[in-house]
N, C-alpha and C positions, 0 to 999 in steps of 0.2 A: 753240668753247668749250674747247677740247683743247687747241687753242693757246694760249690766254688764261690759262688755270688752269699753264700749263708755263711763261710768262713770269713772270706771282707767284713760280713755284719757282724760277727764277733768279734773278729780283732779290734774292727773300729772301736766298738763298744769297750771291749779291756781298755783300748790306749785310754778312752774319756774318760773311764770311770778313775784310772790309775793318775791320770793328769786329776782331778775331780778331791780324790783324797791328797794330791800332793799341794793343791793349796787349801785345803779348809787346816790340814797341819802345820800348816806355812802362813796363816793368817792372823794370830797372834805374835809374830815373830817380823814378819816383812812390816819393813817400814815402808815402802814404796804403796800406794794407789792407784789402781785399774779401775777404767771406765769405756766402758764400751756402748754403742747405739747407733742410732740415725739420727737423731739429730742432740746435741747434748748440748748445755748451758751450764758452765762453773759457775753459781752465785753465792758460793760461801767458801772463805778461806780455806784453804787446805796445807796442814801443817807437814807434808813430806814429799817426796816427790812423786809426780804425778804422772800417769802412761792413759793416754787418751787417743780411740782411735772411731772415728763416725763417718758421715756423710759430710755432716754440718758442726763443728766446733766452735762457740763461742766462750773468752775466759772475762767474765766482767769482774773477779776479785782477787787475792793474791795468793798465788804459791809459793810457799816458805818450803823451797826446793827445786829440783827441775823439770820441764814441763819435757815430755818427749811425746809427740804427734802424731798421727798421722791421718788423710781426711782428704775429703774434695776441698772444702773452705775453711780455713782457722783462722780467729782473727782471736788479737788478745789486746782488751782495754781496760783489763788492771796490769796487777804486775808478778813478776817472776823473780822471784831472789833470785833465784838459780838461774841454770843454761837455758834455753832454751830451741829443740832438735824437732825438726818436722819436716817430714813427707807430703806433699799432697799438690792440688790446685792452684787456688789463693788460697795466699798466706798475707796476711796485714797483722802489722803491731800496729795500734794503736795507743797501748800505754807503754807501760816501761819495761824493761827485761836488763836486770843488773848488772849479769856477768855476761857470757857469751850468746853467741846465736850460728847456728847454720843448721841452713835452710834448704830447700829442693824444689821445684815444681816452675807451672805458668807464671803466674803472676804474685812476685814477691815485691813486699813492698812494707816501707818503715813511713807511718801517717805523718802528718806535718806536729803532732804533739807526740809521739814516738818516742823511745827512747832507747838506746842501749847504753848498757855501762862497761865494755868493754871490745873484743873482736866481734867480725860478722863477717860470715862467709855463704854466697848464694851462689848457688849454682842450677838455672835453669833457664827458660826464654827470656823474660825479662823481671830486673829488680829497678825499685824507683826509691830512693830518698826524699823525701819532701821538703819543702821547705820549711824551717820548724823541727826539723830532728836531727836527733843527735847518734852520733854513731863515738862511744869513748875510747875507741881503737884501732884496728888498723882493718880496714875494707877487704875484701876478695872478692872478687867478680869474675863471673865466667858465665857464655851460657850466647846470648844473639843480642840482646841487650842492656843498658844502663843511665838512669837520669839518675845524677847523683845536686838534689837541690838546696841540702839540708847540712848541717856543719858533720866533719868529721876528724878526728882529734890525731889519729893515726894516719902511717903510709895509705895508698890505694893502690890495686893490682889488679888488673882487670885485662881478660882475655876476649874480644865481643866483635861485633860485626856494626855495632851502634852505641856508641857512647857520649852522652851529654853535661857537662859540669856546670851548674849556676850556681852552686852554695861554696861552702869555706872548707877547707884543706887542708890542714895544719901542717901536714908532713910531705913527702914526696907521693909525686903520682908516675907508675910504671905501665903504661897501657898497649895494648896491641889491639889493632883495629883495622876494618876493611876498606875500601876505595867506596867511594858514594856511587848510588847506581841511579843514573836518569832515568830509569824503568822501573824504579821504586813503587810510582802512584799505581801501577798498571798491575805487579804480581802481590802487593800489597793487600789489596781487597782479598784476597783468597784467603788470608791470614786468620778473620773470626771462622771462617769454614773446619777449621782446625779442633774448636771444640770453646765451650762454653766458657772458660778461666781465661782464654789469649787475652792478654792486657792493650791497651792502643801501642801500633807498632810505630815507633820511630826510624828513621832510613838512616842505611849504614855510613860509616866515618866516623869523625871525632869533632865534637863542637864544644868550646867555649865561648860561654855568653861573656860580655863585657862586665856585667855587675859580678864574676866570679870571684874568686880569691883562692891561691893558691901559693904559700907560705914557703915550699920548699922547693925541689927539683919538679920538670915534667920531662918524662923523656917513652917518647911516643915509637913504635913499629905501625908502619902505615906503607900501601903502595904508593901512594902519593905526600906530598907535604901539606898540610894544614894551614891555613893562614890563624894564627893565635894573636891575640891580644896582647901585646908587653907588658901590659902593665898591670898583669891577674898575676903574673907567675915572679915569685918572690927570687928564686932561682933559678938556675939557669934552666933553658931550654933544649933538648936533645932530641935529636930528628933522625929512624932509623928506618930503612929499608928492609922487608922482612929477609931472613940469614940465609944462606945456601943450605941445603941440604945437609946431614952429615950420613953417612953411609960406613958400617962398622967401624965405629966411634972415629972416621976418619974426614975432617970438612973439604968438601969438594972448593976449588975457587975456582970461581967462575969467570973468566977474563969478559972485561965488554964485548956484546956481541955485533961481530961487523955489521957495515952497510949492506942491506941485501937486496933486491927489488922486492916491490910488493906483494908480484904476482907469487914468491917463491914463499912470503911470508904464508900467502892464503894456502899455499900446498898443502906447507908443514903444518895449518892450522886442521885443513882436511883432514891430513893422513893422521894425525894423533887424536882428532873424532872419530876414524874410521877404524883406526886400533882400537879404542875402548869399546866401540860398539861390537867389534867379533872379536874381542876376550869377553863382555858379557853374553854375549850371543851365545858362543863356545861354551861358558860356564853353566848356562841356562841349561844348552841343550843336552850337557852329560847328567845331571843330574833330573832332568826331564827323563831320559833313555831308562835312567835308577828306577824311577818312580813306575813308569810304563811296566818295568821287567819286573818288579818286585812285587808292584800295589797297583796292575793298570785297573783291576776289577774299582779299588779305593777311588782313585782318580775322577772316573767318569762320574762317579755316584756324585760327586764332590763337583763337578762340571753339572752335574743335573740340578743340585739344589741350589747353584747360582742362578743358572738359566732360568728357571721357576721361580724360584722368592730374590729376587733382587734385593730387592727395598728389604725382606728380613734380612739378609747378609749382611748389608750395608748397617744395619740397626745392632745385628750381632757382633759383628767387627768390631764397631768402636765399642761395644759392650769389652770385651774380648780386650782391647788395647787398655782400657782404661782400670781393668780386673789385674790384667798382669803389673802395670804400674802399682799397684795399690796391694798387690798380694807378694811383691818383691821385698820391700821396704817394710813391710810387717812380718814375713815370715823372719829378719832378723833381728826385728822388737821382739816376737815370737821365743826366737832362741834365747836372748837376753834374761827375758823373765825366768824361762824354765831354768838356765842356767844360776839363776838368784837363789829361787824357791827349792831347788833340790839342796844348793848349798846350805841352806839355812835350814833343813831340816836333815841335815848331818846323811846327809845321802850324795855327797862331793866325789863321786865313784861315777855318778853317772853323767857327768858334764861333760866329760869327753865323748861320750856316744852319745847324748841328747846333740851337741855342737856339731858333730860327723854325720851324723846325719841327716841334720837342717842344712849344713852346707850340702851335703851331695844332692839334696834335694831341690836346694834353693841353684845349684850350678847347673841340676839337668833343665831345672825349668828353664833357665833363660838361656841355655842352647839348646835345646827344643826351641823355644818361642824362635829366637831368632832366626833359625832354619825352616822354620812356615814361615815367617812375616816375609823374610828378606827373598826367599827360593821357591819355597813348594806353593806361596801363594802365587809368582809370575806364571811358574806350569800350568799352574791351572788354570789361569785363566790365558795364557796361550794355546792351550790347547781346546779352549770353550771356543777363541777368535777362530781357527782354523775348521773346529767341526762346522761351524755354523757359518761357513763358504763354500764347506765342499757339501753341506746337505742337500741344497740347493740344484749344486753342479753337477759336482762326483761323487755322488753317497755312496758308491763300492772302497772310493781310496781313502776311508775312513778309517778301515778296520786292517785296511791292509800293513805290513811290516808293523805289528802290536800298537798302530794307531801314531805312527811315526810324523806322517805327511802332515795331517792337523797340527802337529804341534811343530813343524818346522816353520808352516807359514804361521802360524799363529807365534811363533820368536821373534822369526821376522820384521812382523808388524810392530810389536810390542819394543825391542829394541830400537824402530829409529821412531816412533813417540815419543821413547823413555829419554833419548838424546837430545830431544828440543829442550833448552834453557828454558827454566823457572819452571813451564806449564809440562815438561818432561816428569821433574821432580813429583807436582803436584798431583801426575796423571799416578805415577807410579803408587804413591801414598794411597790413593781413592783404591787401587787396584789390589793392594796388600789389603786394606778395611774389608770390601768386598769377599774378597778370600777368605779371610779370618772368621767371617762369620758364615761362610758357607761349608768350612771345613766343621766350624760351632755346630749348625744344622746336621751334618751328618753324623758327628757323636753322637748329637743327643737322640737321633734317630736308633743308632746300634746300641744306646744303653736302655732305650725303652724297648725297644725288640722282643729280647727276651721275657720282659715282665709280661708283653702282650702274647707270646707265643704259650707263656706256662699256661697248664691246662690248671680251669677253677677250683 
C-alpha cells in the first residue's frame, strides 16, 4: 500500500515538474496571459489575450485580445477587443466587448450601458438585456429564461420556458417557448434555494410589452397562442404548435385526436404516470441489485455517513456540484493551453496524447458524475428510507436477501414522491445534493485511513 500511495506521489510530481519546465520555455514565446486566484481584479490593460480563471473576476480596463473565463462571478466594465468565452455563475458586461460573446452559467446578463459588437450566444438559466445595451448581431438563447430589453441589431433564436421582449429588434425573432403555469407563484420560491447566482425568475410563455419594437418577422412554437401587440412587430406574425415527433428520421402525423370522455382521458393520464413510475422504479432497482452484489459493504458505509452528518452531506453535495461545474469547463481551457505551450515549444508530437487524454479523462468524469448524481445517489438513499422502517420493526429483514427488502421499500417510497409535479423534481434534486456529499464523506474517509493506519 506504502508503495503504491509513494509511486502516485512521484508520478504526480514528474507530470508538475515536466508541465512546470514546459511553460517557463514557453514563456517568452506565448503570447496569451494566465491568471489564476480567488479573487482577481484586471486594472491595467493587457496587450494579448487573456485566460483567467477565480472565484471572483472583475475586468475594470481593456483587453487588446480575448478574454476566455471561467469563475463563480465575472463581470467586465472595460472592454474586450476580442471575443469574449466564460464559464461560471454571474456573468455581467458592463462595458463593451467588440466582437463576439458566448457565455454559460446562472445568471448572464448584458448591463443597461453594455455592449457588444457583434454575435452573443448564452446558454444557461437565465440571460437579461437591459435596457441601454446593445447587442451588434444576431442573439442565441437557450437555457429557462430571457428579458431581452435593450436594442439588438441582428436575428434572435431563442429556445426557453420564459421569454420577455421590451427593447428594439432589428431583424427576425424565431422563439420556442412553454405554456404559462398558474402555479408559477407557488414552485417559484424554491428557485434562490438552488444556489447563490439564480437571478430573479420570471414565469414561463412569451410576453411582449407594448413599448417593444420588432423590425422583422416573429414567428413563435408555443402550446398555446400568445396575445401580441400589432403594432411591435414590423412583419409578419407566425403562430406554431410545437412539431410531432420524428422517429428514425421518419415524421409521425398525428391526425386530431377524437372526442373521448373525461373519465378515459384521466385513465390514460394515470396509466402513462403509472408507466413512468415502474420503468424508474425497474431501473432504480436493477442497478440498486448492482450496487448490493458488487459494493453492498460500499453502500451501507455510504448510508451511514448520511444518517449521521446530514447537514455535512447536504454542505458536501453542493460543494461536489458546484466543483464538477467548475472543473469540466476548465479541464478543456486546461487542454487548450497545454495544447498551445507544447506547440510553440516545438514539441507539436505531443498534442495528440496531452488532447486523448484530457478528453478520456474529461468523458470518464462526467459519466461517472452522472451515474452517482442521477442513480447510485437514489440507492442510497432508498436504501437509508427502508433500513430506518424496518429498524424499528423488522431488524432481522434488513440483512436478509443482501439487504434487498430496505431498498425495495425504500424505491417505493422514493418513486411515488419523485412523481409529484414540481415539488417531485425538487425533492429528487435535495436527494441527489445529499447523496453526493455523503458518498464525498466516505472517500475522504478511505483516503485518510491509510495515512492513519501507517505505523509512525
Amino acid at each position: 500500500m506504502k508503495r503504491r500511495y509513494s509511486l502516485i506521489k512521484r508520478s504526480l510530481i514528474a507530470v508538475g515538474l515536466l508541465l512546470l519546465v514546459f511553460v517557463l520555455l514557453a514563456g517568452p514565446l506565448l503570447a496569451a496571459e494566465f491568471v489564476t486566484g480567488e479573487v482577481i481584479v484586471i486594472d491595467e490593460d493587457v496587450d494579448d489575450d487573456l485566460y483567467v480563471a477565480g472565484s471572483t473576476i472583475t475586468v475594470n480596463a481593456t483587453i487588446h485580445g480575448d478574454l476566455i473565463a471561467a469563475g463563480g462571478e465575472i463581470t467586465i466594465n472595460g472592454t474586450v477587443e476580442g471575443d469574449f468565452m466564460a464559464v461560471g455563475g454571474r456573468l455581467h458586461i458592463n462595458g463593451t466587448v467588440s466582437d463576439d460573446v458566448r457565455f454559460a452559467g446562472a445568471d448572464l446578463r448584458v448591463g443597461s450601458d453594455g455592449q457588444v459588437g457583434d454575435d452573443l450566444f448564452a446558454a444557461g438559466f437565465g440571460f437579461a438585456a437591459e435596457s441601454g445595451s446593445s447587442v451588434g448581431g444576431d442573439l442565441v438563447a437557450v437555457g429557462y429564461q430571457a428579458q431581452l430589453g435593450g436594442d439588438i441589431t441582428g436575428d434572435v433564436q431563442a429556445a426557453l420556458a420564459g421569454l420577455e421582449i421590451s427593447g428594439h429588434i432589428m431583424g427576425d425573432v424565431t422563439a420556442e417557448v412553454a405554456e404559462a403555469d398558474p402555479e408559477f407563484e407557488q414552485w417559484s420560491t424554491f428557485v434562490p434555494m438552488l444556489g447563490p447566482y439564480m437571478p430573479a425568475m420570471i414565469a414561463p410563455g412569451l410576453r411582449i410589452a407594448e413599448g417593444a419594437q420588432i423590425d422583422g418577422e416573429l414567428t413563435y412554437t408555443s402550446p398555446v397562442e400568445v396575445e401580441i401587440p400589432r403594432e411591435v412587430v414590423g412583419g409578419v406574425i407566425v403562430y406554431q404548435t410545437p412539431v410531432p415527433e420524428e422517429v428514425e428520421g421518419i415524421t409521425v402525423e398525428v391526425p386530431p385526436p377524437p372526442e373521448v370522455p373525461a373519465g378515459m382521458i384521466t385513465a390514460g393520464v394515470i396509466l402513462r404516470w403509472f408507466l413512468r413510475a415502474v420503468r424508474t422504479f425497474v431501473t432504480l432497482l436493477i442497478i440498486g441489485v448492482l450496487v448490493l452484489w458488487l459494493a453492498g459493504k460500499w453502500l451501507k458505509e455510504v448510508v451511514q455517513h448520511w444518517k449521521e452528518k446530514p447537514l455535512h452531506s447536504l454542505g458536501w453535495g453542493v460543494a461536489a456540484l458546484v466543483a464538477f461545474l467548475i472543473v469540466v469547463p476548465l479541464l478543456f481551457i486546461v487542454m487548450i493551453i497545454l495544447d498551445i505551450v507544447v506547440g510553440l515549444v516545438t514539441l507539436g508530437g505531443l498534442i495528440g496524447p496531452i488532447t486523448g487524454i484530457i478528453m478520456v479523462v474529461e468523458g470518464a468524469l462526467v459519466v461517472g458524475f452522472s451515474i452517482i448524481s442521477v442513480y447510485i445517489t437514489k440507492v442510497a438513499f432508498s436504501y437509508l428510507i427502508g433500513w430506518l422502517i424496518l429498524k424499528p420493526t423488522a431488524p432481522a429483514w434488513i440483512e436478509k436477501a443482501m439487504g434487498l427488502i430496505p431498498l425495495l421499500i425504500g424505491l417505493a417510497i422514493f418513486v411515488v414522491v419523485r412523481s409529484i409535479p414540481i415539488l417531485g423534481g425538487l425533492f429528487s434534486f435535495l436527494v441527489t445534493l445529499f447523496g453526493l456529499g455523503a458518498i464525498w464523506l466516505l472517500a475522504w474517509v478511505r483516503i485518510r485511513r491509510p495515512k492513519e493506519e501507517a505505523p509512525a
